[in-house]
Residue, then its C-alpha position, 0 to 999 in steps of 0.5 A: x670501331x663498330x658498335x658500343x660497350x654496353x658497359x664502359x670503363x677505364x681501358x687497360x689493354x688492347x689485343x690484336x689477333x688474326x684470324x682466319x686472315x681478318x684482324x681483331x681488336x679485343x678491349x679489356x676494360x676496367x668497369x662493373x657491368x650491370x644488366x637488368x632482370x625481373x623477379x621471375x623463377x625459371x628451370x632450364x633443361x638442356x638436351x639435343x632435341x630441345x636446345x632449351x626447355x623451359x618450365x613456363x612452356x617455352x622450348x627453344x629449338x636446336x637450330x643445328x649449325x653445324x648439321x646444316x653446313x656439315x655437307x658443304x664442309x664434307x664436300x670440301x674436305x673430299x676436294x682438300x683430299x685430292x690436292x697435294x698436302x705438305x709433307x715434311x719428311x719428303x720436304x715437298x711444300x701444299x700446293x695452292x689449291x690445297x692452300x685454297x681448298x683448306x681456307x675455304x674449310x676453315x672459314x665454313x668452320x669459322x661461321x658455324x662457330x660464330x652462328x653458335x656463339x651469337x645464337x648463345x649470347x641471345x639466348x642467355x640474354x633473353x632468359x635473364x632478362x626476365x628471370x633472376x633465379x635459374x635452376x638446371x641439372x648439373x651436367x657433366x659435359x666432359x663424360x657425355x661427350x666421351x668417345x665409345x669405348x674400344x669394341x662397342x657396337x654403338x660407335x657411330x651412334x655415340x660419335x653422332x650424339x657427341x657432335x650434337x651435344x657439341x653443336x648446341x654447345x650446352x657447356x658454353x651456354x650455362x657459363x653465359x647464363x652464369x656470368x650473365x646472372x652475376x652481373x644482375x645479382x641472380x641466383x643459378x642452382x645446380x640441381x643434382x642428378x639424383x633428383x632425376x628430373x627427367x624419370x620425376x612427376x612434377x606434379x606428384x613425385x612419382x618415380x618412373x624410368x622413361x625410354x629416351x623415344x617416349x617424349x612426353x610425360x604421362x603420370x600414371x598417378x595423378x594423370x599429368x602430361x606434359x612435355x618429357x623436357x618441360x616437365x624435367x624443368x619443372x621439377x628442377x624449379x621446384x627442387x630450387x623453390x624448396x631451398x627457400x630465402x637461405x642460399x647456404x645450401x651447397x646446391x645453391x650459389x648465390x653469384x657474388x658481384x665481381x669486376x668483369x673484363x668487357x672484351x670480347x676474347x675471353x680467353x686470348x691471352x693463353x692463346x700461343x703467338x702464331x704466324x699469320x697464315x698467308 
């Protein structure tokens, strides 16, 4: 074994998975994990151009992996196109080099998926390390990835936007923010999307609708500029500040404290039993 549990218990499986040819061991264990944070407050927005913004300043950059080995993948795949590919109704079997030519593809994939997760986990971790109260807006993830709609003009401009919401992977991100929280006893609130964090003045309240290329804030009323992102994560920490102690407002969850399985496959379990791929 490589590495430790950070927090270990009574072991009650063990999982064995291929994958991409190499073998893993997923241990779940029977433990109540804690993790330490601070007392700090902090609104997260999410987007494309920011991965994160932060309403103390910080902004976290979209590091942009699947943009950056997107070209080798594309070349690849030209590669993969120009070998011979199985074909059941004629019965003829792939080649070797497509074999060859496919795992390659499937390991690029492997490690850009990999680079995302690792990256996830370290951001999460670094914001509630300090911070035991997170506000952000509640995403509907499932609709802005959608496909454009038969007919539209905008088709490759929507494709490209999807694989940039799904290169950050902002769904996955706010679920590790989430159990994260659980385990130090925080508080994450889902601040609504008619609040309209991002077209709001933080310091005044104004309501202003912004074009998605003006990214940064000028308020008309009360001459406040900040960054367009860095402000909308401040008016959701506002928003979560004006719920007071009470944590009865539907808004607000207060995490409960659960048992957590500590291995490092959460979902391997509804995974079908494949056949190694040889």
């Amino acid at each position: 074994m490589r590495g430790k549990a950070r927090t270990w218990g009574n072991p009650t499986t063990c999982t064995i998975v291929c994958l991409q040819g190499k073998w893993y061991a997923s241990i779940t264990a029977n433990c109540e994990p804690t993790r330490e944070t601070n007392t700090g407050a902090v609104g997260l927005d999410f987007g494309t151009y920011h991965a994160v913004a932060c309403s103390d300043g910080v902004i976290i950059d979209n590091p942009k992996f699947l943009a950056n080995t997107q070209q080798k993948i594309a070349q690849s795949s030209k590669k993969l196109r120009h070998k011979r590919a199985p074909n059941f109704k004629k019965k003829t079997k792939a080649s070797k080099r497509w074999r060859k030519a496919r795992k390659q593809i499937s390991k690029l994939q492997s490690k850009v998926t990999n680079q995302r997760q690792d990256w996830q986990h370290k951001v999460a971790a670094q914001i509630v390390k300090s911070n035991s109260l997170v506000a952000t807006e509640k995403l509907n993830i499932k609709g802005m990835t959608r496909k454009a709609k038969k007919g539209s003009k905008r088709k490759h401009q929507k494709t490209g936007l999807n694989r940039s919401l799904l290169d950050v992977g902002i769904g996955n991100l706010i679920s590790l923010i989430k159990y994260k929280l659980d385990e130090c006893g925080g508080v994450f609130v889902d601040v609504p999307l008619k609040i309209a964090p991002s077209q709001t003045c933080p310091n005044c309240g104004n309501k202003k609708k912004k074009e998605l290329s003006q990214r940064v804030h000028n308020c008309e009323n009360c001459n406040f500029a900040a960054d367009r992102d860095v402000a909308a994560a401040i008016v959701m920490l506002n928003y979560a500040k004006g719920l007071g102690t009470s944590l009865s407002n539907a808004d607000a969850k207060p995490l409960s404290k659960t048992t957590q399985d500590c291995g490092s496959f959460r979902k391997v379990q509804q995974l079908k039993r494949q056949k190694p791929r040889t």
